[in-house]
Structures are given as structure tokens and as C-alpha cells.
C-alpha positions, -999 to +999 in steps of 0.1 A: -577+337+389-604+332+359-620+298+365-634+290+333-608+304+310-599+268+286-639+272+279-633+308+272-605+303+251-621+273+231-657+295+228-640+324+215-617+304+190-647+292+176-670+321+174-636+341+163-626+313+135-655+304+117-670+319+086-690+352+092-697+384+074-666+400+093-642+370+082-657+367+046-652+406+042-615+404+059-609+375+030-624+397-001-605+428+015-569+410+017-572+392-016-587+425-035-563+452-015-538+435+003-527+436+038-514+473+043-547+486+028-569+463+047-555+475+081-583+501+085-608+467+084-588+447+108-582+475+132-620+485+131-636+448+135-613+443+165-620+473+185-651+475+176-657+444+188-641+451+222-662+477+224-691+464+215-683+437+245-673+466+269-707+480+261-722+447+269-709+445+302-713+481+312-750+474+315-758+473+274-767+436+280-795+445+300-811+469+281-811+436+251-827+412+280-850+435+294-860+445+255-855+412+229-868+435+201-839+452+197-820+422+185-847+420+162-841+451+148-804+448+148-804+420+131-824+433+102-801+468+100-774+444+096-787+420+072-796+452+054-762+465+052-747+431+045-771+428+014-754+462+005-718+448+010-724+418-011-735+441-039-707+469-040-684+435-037-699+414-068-705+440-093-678+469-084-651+447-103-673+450-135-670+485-143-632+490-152-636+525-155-640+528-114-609+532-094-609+504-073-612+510-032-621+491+000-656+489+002-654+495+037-628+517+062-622+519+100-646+541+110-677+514+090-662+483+101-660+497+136-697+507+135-710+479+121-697+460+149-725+471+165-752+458+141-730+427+130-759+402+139-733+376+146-716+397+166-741+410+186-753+377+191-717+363+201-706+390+222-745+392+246-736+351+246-701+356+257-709+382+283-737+362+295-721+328+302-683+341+309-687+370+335-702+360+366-725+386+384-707+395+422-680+405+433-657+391+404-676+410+376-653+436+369-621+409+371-641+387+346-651+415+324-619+423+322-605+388+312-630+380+287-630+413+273-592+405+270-598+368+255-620+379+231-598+413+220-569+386+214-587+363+197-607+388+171-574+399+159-560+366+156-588+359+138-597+387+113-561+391+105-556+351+098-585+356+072-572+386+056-543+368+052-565+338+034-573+360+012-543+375+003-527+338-001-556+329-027-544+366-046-517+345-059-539+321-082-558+348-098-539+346-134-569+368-147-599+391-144-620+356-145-606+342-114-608+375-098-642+378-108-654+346-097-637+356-063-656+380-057-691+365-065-680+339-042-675+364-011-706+384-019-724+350-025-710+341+011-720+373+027-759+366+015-758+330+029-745+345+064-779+363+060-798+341+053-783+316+081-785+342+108-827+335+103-824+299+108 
């Protein structure tokens, strides 16, 4: 039996739920695209967060503690693309003349799992504190791995669905508008918080 799994549980609610580029981006997708067309997102943020944490407890974490600078670079390839997201998101709705697609598909979402600063920073926390070293590791690995898979889909799926609920007060191309500043707007203060 897992000892510490109501801390897991709580942890991984938290990290899952709150705002971050992956939940802002699940928002913008569901209220722009709908549900259906924003399965490739959901899909891709929650196994390639799985995977990221698989990777982490294969022996990826201790490459990241034996070499911190890597972080470091992560996090800036991922502030980089984020900064990229928030533009295609603001200003795509302003040429009418574009067909309108998701700014992002399985395959990119899954990748970026692996540059997601948050999510790095989550998932080398998670493994850390949640999967004792011994003779449980592999047991542990395996629940937390299992948590956490639960819990991202939960999560990335309850914001699409936010989004897609707000879909219903945009009477015009204002309020759509807006909407979208306000997720690319989001997506640059997630950068600029993962500094501080």
C-alpha cells in the first residue's frame, strides 16, 4: 500500500487545477474549437505528461540534479514557445481571411510537455517527494505515475470544458476578441511568473 497517497492526491489536485500555460491553452482551445477538435490537446498534455513523469523516474531526474542548467535552459525554450503561443492566439482572430485552426495538435502539445517549465518543474517535484528510493520505487512510481495521469486529464479536460462554457457569452467578434487577448495575456504572465 501507497503511504502517502491523500498528500499525493491533494499535491497533484493542486499542481493539476491551477492556472498554467497547459490549462490557459486547454481554455482558449475549447472556447475557440470546441471539445471534439480540442481532443488532440487534451490527449497530448496528458500523456505527455505521463511521460514526461515516466522519464523522471526512469533516471531523467538525475540527469536534472546532477546538471541544474538544464532547467535553466528548459525553462527559457519554453518561455520562448509560450511567447509564440500567446501571439498566434491574440492576433490570428484578426485576419478574417485565415481559416481558423488549433494553434496547437497532439504531436506539439505532447512535446511541449517536455519544455512546459511548469511542468517540468511539477513533475521533478512530484517524483522527488512521492517515490521513495528502495525497494518500493517501482510500486511508487507506478502509483504516482498513476495519480498524476488521472488527475492531468481531470484537469485539462475540466478547463477545456471552461472554456467551452464561456463560448456561450460571446454574442460577437468583440467578446471573442477580447477572449482571446485575455488567454494570450495569461499565457505571458505564466512567463513571467515562472521567473519569480
Amino acid at each position: 500500500m501507497y503511504p502517502n497517497i491523500l498528500e499525493l492526491i491533494l499535491f497533484c489536485v493542486a499542481a493539476g487545477f491551477t492556472p498554467g500555460p497547459n490549462n490557459i491553452l486547454a481554455s482558449y482551445s475549447g472556447f475557440n474549437f470546441g471539445i471534439r477538435k480540442s481532443l488532440p490537446l487534451i490527449l497530448g498534455v496528458t500523456f505527455g505528461y505521463t511521460t514526461l513523469l515516466l522519464s523522471l523516474a526512469t533516471g531523467l531526474i538525475i540527469v536534472f540534479k546532477t546538471y541544474p542548467i538544464l532547467q535553466n535552459i528548459l525553462k527559457i525554450l519554453g518561455s520562448g514557445f509560450l511567447i509564440y503561443l500567446a501571439y498566434k492566439i491574440s492576433f490570428h482572430s484578426q485576419n478574417q481571411k485565415q481559416t481558423i485552426k488549433n494553434p496547437v495538435n497532439f504531436f506539439k502539445t505532447f512535446l511541449f510537455q517536455f519544455i512546459n517549465p511548469k511542468g517540468v518543474i511539477i513533475g521533478i517535484i512530484t517524483i522527488s517527494t512521492f517515490v521513495e528510493s528502495g525497494s518500493n520505487y517501482i510500486v511508487h512510481s507506478i502509483v504516482v505515475i498513476g495519480v498524476s495521469f488521472l488527475v492531468a486529464a481531470s484537469s485539462i479536460t475540466t478547463w477545456c470544458l471552461l472554456g467551452k462554457f464561456l463560448r456561450r457569452f460571446a454574442t460577437n467578434k468583440f467578446f471573442l476578441q477580447g477572449f482571446n487577448y485575455v488567454m494570450s495575456f495569461l499565457l505571458i504572465v505564466c512567463v513571467i511568473l515562472i521567473y519569480f
